[in-house]
N, C-alpha and C positions, 0 to 999 in steps of 0.2 A: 486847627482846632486845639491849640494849645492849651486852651483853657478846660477842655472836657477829660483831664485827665482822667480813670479810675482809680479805686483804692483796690491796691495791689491783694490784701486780704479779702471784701466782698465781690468786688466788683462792680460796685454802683459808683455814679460820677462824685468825686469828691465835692464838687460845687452843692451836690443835696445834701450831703453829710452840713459840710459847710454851713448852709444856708438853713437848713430847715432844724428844728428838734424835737424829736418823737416822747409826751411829755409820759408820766405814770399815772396822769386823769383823763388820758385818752383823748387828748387835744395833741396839732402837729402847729406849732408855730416855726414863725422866722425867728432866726437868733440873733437879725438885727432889728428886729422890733416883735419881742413876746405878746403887744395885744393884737399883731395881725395875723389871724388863725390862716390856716393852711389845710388842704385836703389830697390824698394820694387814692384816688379814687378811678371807678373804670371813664373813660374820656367819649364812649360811644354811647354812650346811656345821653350826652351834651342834646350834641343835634336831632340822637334820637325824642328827645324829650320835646324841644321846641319846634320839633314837625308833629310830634303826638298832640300837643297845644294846640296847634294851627290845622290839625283835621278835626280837634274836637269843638272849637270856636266858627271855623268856616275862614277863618283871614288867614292873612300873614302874620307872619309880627316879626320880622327881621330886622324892620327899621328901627324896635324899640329895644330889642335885646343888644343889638349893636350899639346903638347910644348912650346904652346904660353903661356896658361895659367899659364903653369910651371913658366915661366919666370917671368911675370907678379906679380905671389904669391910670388917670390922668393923677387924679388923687394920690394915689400911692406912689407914683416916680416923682411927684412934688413933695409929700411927703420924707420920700428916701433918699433923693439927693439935695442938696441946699441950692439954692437959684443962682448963687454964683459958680458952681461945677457945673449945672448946666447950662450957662450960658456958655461958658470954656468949652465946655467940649461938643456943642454945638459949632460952634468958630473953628475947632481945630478939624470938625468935618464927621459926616453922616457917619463914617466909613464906621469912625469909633466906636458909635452909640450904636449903630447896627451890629456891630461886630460882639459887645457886651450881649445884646439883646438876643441875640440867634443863640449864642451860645447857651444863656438861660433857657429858652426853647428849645434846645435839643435834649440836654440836659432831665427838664422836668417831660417829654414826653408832648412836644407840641409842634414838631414835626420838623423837615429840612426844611431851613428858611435862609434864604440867601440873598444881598440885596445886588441887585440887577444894574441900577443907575439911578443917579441921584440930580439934582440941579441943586444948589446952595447960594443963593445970593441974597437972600433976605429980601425977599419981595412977594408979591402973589402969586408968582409961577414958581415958587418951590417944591419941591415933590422928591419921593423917594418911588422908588420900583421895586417890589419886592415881589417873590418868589417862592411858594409854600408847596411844599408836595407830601401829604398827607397829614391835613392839618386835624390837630386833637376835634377843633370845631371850629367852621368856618366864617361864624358869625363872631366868636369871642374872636380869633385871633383878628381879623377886623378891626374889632370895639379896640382890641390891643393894640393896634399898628398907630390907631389913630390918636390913641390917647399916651400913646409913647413918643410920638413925634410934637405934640402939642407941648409935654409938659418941658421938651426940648424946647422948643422954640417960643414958649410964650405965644404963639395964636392957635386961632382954632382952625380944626385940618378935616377935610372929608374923605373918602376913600373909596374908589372901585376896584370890584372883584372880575375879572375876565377867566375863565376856564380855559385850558391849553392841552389838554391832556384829561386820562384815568387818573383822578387824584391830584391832578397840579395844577392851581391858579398865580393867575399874577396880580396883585394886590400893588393899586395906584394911590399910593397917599399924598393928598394935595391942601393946600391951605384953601379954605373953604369956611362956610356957615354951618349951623344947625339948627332943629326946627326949634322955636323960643321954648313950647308949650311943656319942654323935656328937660331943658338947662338945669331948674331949680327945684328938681326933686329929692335929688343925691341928699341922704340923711348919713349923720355917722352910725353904722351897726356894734354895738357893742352887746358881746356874750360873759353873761356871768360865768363865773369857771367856782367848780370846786375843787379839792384837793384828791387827790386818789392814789391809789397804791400798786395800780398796775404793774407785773412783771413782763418785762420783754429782753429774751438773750440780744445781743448786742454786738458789732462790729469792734474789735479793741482797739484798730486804728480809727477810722471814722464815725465810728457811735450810733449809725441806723440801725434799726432793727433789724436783724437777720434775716426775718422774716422777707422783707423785701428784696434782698439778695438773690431769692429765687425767681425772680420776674428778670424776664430778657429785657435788659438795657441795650441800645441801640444806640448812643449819639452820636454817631453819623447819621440816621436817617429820623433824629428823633423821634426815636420810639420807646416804650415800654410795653412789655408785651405779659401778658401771663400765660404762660406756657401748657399751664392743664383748661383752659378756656379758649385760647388764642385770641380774648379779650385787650383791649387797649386800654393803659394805664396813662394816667395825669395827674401832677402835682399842680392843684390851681386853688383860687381863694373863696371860701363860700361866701365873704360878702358880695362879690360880683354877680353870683346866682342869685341872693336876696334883694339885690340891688332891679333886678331885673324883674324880677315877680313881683315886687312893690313899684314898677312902672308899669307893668303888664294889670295890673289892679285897679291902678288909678287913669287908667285908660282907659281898660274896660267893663271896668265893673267888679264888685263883689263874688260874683263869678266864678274871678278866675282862682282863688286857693281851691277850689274843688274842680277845679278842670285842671290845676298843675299835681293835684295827690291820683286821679285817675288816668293822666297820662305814664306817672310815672308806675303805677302799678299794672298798666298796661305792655309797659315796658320789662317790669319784672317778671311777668307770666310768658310773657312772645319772649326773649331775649337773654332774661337773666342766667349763669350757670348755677344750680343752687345746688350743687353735691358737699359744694364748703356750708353753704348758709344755712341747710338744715341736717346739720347734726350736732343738735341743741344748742343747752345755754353756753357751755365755755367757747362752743367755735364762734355760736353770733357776738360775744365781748371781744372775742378775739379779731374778729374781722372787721366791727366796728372801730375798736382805738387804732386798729392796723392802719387805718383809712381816717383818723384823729375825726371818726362821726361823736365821743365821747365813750363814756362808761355804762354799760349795760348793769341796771343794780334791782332791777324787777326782773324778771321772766315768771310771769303764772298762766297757764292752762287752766279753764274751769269752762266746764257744759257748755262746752261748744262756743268758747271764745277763749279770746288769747288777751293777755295784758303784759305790756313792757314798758319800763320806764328806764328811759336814760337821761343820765348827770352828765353837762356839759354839753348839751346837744345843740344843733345848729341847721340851717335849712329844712326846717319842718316840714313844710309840707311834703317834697322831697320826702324826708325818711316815713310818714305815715304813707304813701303810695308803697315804699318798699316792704314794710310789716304787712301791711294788708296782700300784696301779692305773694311773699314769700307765706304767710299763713293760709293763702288758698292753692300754690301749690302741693302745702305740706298735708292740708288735707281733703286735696281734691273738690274743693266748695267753687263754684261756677257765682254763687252769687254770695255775698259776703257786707256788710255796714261795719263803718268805724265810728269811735269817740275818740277826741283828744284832748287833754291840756298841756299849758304850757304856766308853769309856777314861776313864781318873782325867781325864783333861783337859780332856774334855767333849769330845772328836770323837766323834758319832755314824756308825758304819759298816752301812751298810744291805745285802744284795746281794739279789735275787731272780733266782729260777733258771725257768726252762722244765720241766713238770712233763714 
């Protein structure tokens, strides 16, 4: 694990310093490409979310959150290496590409992953064996596995999941089809950004927010931990989650933005820790850009409704499920209605009302 070094001052993996940058608009991008937004958010709210979906709908939807993801990952490792490195390091052997890849996974909070055995011949029985033991989510890192060996290898790969263990599966990626009706939905997500002036003390060797210094990094067992929750932390992309809810829509219907804002608010009332979230405006700015959700630039209370508007904001409906459940914690309301918009600009305005 030579590469999961720390920085000797926070103690978070140099690779995040590295890799991500915590901006002053309350956006977390890569520093090798600023318009691919980034989020360091709790990792158990994942699966808790797409099982809250699938008790509120009556299905599954494993097969569609996985294929999205797939797509998604594929895109960005084509995007971020050029075709000719990955054919190279494809030919010089899995070991390579897994061994970059684990490490980002341990790293950003997506769990021990280890590759087990591989076959390399360039054929139809090529396959990798990989190894996850306590994976951020079982369904992305999947969509991941599959769309990381694909944009290796130029075809298309499927994958199964075998459980071995509390917490540890073993993930069979194989060159394989997918279903057609999924291929051609992947759109490019672009967020408008504004400019902001956020202050965050700061790391002086590797530049992360302080603030994150305080969550238990792990990379041996890839984890992040937050220590006053014992909550699970991850650094992953919200396009991958929009990517999915815009498959999940055109699948099922109209539907589902208001089945993804009430599982996630479901989720915030059973689950969430809200001793940080509600002690007002400056902690919710503060935990927003923490988390690059944007810039919190409204907060009003008025007769029995709450209104917030945030600049730069992303996964909507996501964040309206969170406002609505943290404002019926904060004030004990069992039943509660929302309104939202969403402006050319990208300020999302949330309000929730007292039913």
């Amino acid at each position: 694990m030579a590469g999961l070094r720390r920085c000797t001052v926070c103690g978070v993996p140099l690779m995040v310093g590295k890799g991500q940058i915590w901006r002053s608009d309350g956006t977390i991008v890569e520093s090798r490409d600023p318009d691919h937004r980034m989020l360091f958010c709790e990792s158990d709210n994942l699966d808790a979310l797409f099982g809250g979906i699938e008790d509120i709908i009556g299905m599954h939807i494993d097969r569609i959150v996985v294929e999205s993801k797939r797509r998604v990952t594929k895109e960005y490792m084509e995007k971020l290496i050029p075709p000719m490195v990955r054919k190279l390091l494809y030919v010089v052997g899995p070991k390579v590409i897994t061994r970059r890849i684990t490490d980002i996974g341990r790293a950003y909070g997506y769990g021990d992953i280890r590759l087990i055995e591989y076959r390399r011949r360039f054929g139809d029985a090529d396959y990798l064996l990989l190894e996850v033991n306590e994976p951020y989510s079982l369904h992305l890192f999947q969509g991941d596995s599959m769309g990381g060996l694909e944009a290796a290898t130029g075809r298309e790969c499927t994958a199964e999941v075998k459980q071995e263990g509390e917490g540890r599966y073993l993930v069979e990626v194989k060159v394989g089809t997918h279903p057609p009706e999924l291929q051609e939905r992947l759109k490019p997500k672009r967020y408008p950004v504004k400019p902001g002036n956020l202050v965050m003390e700061r790391c002086e060797r590797c530049g992360v927010p302080l603030e994150i210094a305080k969550y238990q990094w792990n990379p041996r067992k890839g984890t992040i931990t937050d220590p006053r929750t014992g909550m699970r932390m991850a650094i992953f992309g919200p396009v991958g989650l929009e990517a999915i809810f815009d498959d999940l829509e055109a699948e099922l219907g109209e539907a589902v933005p208001a089945t993804i804002i009430e599982a996630e608010r479901r989720y915030v009332r059973d689950r969430l820790d809200h001793r940080e979230w509600l002690q007002g405006e400056e902690a919710l700015r503060r935990m927003m850009a923490l988390r690059g959700l944007g810039i919190l630039s409204e907060y009003r209370a008025h007769d029995g409704s709450f209104t917030v508007t945030i600049s730069n904001a992303c996964i909507p409906h996501m964040m309206v499920g969170i406002v609505q459940g943290l404002f019926e914690m904060a004030t004990g309301r069992e039943k509660t209605s929302y309104d939202w918009s969403r402006a050319e600009d990208g300020d999302l305005t949330i309000t929730v009302t007292a039913a």
